[in-house]
N, C-alpha and C positions, 0 to 999 in steps of 0.2 A: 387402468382396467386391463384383463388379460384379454387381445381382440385377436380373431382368427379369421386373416382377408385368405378366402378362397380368389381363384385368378391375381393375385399379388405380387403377380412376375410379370404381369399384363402391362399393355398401354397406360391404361385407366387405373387399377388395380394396386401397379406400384407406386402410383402418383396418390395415392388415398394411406400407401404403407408410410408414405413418409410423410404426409401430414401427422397421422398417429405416431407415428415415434417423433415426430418436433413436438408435438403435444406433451410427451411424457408417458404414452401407453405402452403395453408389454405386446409384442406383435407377430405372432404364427404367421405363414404363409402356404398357404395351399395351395401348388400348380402343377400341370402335365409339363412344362416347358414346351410344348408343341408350337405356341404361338407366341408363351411370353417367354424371356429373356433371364436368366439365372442373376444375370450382369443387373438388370434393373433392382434385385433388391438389395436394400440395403444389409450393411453388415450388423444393424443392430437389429433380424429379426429372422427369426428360425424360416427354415424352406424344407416345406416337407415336398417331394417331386411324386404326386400321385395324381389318379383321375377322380372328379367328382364323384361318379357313380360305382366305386370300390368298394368294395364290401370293408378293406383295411383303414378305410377313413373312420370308422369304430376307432380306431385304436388309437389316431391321432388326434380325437375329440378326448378321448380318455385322457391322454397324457396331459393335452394343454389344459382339459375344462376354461376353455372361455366364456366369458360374461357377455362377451358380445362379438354374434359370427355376422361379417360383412363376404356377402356372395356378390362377388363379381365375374368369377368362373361361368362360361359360354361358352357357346357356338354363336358367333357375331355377324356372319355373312349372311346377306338374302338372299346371294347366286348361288349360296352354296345351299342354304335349305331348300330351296328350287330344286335343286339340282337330286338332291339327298334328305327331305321331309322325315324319313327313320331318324337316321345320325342325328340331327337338329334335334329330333323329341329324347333321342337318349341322353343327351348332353344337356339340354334346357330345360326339361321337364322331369325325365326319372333322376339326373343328377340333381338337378335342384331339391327333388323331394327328400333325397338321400340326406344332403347336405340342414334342410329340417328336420328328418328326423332323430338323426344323431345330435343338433342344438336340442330339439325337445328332452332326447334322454340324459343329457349331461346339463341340462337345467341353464341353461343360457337364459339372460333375461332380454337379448334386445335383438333385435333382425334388421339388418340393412338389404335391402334388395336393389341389383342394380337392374332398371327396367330401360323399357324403350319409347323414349315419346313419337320417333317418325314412325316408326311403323305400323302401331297398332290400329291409326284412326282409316286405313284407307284416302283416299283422296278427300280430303276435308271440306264441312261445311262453310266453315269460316273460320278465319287467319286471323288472329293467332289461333292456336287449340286450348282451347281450355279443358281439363281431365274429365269432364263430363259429358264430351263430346263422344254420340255411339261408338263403338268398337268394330272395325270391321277392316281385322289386316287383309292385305293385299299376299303376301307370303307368309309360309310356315315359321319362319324365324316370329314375326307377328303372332301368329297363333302362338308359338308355345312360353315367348315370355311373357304373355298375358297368361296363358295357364299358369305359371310359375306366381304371376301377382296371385293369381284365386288361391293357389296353394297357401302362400303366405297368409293370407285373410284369411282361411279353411284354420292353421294351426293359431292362429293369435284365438277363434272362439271356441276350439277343440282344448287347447292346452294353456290357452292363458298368455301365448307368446306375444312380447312387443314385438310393433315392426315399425317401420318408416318404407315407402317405396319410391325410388327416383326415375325416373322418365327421363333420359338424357335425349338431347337435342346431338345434330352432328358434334362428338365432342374431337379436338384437333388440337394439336401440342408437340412436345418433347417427347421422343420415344414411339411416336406413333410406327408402324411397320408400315412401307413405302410400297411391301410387295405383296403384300396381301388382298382381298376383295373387299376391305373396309377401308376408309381414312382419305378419302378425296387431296383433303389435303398435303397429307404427307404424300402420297404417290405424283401428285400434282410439282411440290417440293423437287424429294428425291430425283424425278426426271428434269428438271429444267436446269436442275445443277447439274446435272449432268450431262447436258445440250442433248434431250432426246428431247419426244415430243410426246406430249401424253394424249390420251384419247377421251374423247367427251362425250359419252352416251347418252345418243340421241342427240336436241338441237341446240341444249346449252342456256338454255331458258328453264328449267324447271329451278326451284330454291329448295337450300336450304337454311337450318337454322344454325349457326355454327357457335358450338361454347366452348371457351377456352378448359384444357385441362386441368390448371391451378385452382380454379372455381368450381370444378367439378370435386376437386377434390374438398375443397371447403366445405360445400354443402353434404359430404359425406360424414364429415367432424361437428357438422350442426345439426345433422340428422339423427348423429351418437347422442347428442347431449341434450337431445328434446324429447321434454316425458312423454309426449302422449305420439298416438300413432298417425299415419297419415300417409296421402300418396301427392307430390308433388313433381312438377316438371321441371326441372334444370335445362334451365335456357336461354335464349336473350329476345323472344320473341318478334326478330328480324327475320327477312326473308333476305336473303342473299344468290342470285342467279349465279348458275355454274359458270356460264361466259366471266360474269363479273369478278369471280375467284379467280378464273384462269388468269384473265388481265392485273390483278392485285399480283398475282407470287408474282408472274413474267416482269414484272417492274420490279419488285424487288430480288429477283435471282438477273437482273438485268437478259431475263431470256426475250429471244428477240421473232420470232415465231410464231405464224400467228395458232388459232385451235387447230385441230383432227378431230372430225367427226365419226363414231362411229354410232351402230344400230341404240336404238334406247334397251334396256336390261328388264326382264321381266320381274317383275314383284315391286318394281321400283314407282315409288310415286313421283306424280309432277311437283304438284308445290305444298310444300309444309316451313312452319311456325309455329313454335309452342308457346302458350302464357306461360311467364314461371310465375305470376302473381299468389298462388297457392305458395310458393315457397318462401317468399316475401312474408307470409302474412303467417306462417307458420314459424318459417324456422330462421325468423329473418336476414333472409339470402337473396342477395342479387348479385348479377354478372357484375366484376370490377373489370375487366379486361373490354376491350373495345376490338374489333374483329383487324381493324388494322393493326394495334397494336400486337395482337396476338401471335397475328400472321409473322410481323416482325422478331418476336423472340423465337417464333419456328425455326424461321430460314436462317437466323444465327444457328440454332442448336443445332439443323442438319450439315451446315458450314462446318461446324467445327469436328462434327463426331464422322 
């Protein structure tokens, strides 16, 4: 199939380009490079270097006509939609709407959407989250990829579009950026190999849910190949305390030091877990990776690169 991953220079993003080309798919890429890396994509798949909400993104939906556009292209930070709520909505909401409207007019049959499962639910009822659980983000980045899922829903009964939408859980891997306001892990990494010492906002008790990249990227290719539509969470339905992360890398980067505390971050929740039991029962997908093991191919990859 001819598939056009927007953010495909990303974290995330080139980890979904290269499942689709080990598959056998035809693979566009669409990204600003602003945050993702030219380096991450491969060489078997075109890079077009634009912004989602371009008016010139016409021309590169003309050219490819893909069958299937996977948007993973964001604004990903909550300090940063805090900070900047406009920026956030331009990039997550009018860019996204962009990036449907040009699938609708070049007749695209399938929609991947890459969503948010920790953000949306605010401080949750009960652990794990199941996607049925009320909505009510904590930050603008919350609000506008939940408008982005309505948009999606909006064009599948306006125009007929499939979709599938994913909810990722903290996703943590290969390639993650160490210096940016997202990826715990990797910044957590990158600083212990380094003999600094990273900072832990707030008291180091709050969780998260942490899923490995490769998995992430699977349930992107099982999301491609299942007819009907749906919204699922990519997870592993663990809670894992920030303390308990810190202590995991620092044994494995042998860092010998103990936390740094600093203030907790506004928008940010205490504790979340997501069900991925929806995507189990849909697209039959479960975490294969195990948070140790995970952690363990990290702090190789950051070793070595």
């Amino acid at each position: 199939m001819r598939i056009l991953v927007t953010g495909g220079a990303g974290f995330i993003g080139s980890h979904v380009v290269d499942a689709y080309l080990a598959a056998g798919h035809d693979v566009a890429v669409v990204d600003t490079l602003t945050t993702g890396r030219e380096a991450n994509v491969p060489a078997g798949a075109r890079l077009y270097r634009l912004d989602i909400g371009a008016p010139e993104l016409a021309e590169i939906f003309e050219r490819e006509r893909p069958e299937v556009v996977n948007h993973h292209a964001a604004q990903a930070s909550v300090s940063v939609s805090v900070n900047d709520p406009a920026a956030d909505a331009r990039t997550n909401i009018l860019g996204t709407l962009n990036v449907l409207e040009q699938a609708r007019r070049m007749g695209a049959r399938r929609f991947i959407f890459a969503s948010t499962g920790g953000a949306l639910y605010g401080e949750p009822e009960t652990i794990p989250v199941r996607e049925d659980h009320p909505i009510r983000p904590l930050s603008p980045y919350g609000v506008s990829k939940y408008a982005g899922e309505i948009y999606v829903e909006l064009y599948a009964r306006l125009h007929g579009l499939s979709y599938y939408i994913l909810r990722y859980a903290n996703v943590y891997g290969p390639r993650q950026d160490p210096y940016g306001e997202a990826g715990v892990v990797a910044i957590f990494t990158a600083a212990m190999l380094a003999r600094r010492s990273p900072t832990i906002f707030g008291d180091g008790g709050q969780t998260r849910d942490f899923v490995y990249v490769e998995d992430v990227a699977n349930a992107n290719l099982l999301a491609t190949a299942y007819a009907g539509v749906g919204v699922a969470q990519i997870a592993t339905g663990t809670e894992t305390t920030i303390n308990d992360l810190h202590r995991m890398v620092a044994s494995l980067t042998d860092y010998p030091e103990p936390p740094r505390y600093g203030p907790a971050r506004p928008g940010d929740v205490y504790r979340i877990a997501l069900d991925p039991g929806a995507a189990g029962r849909t697209l039959g997908w479960s975490p294969r990776l195990d948070l140790e093991e995970g952690l363990r191919r990290t702090v190789q990859w950051f070793r070595a690169s």
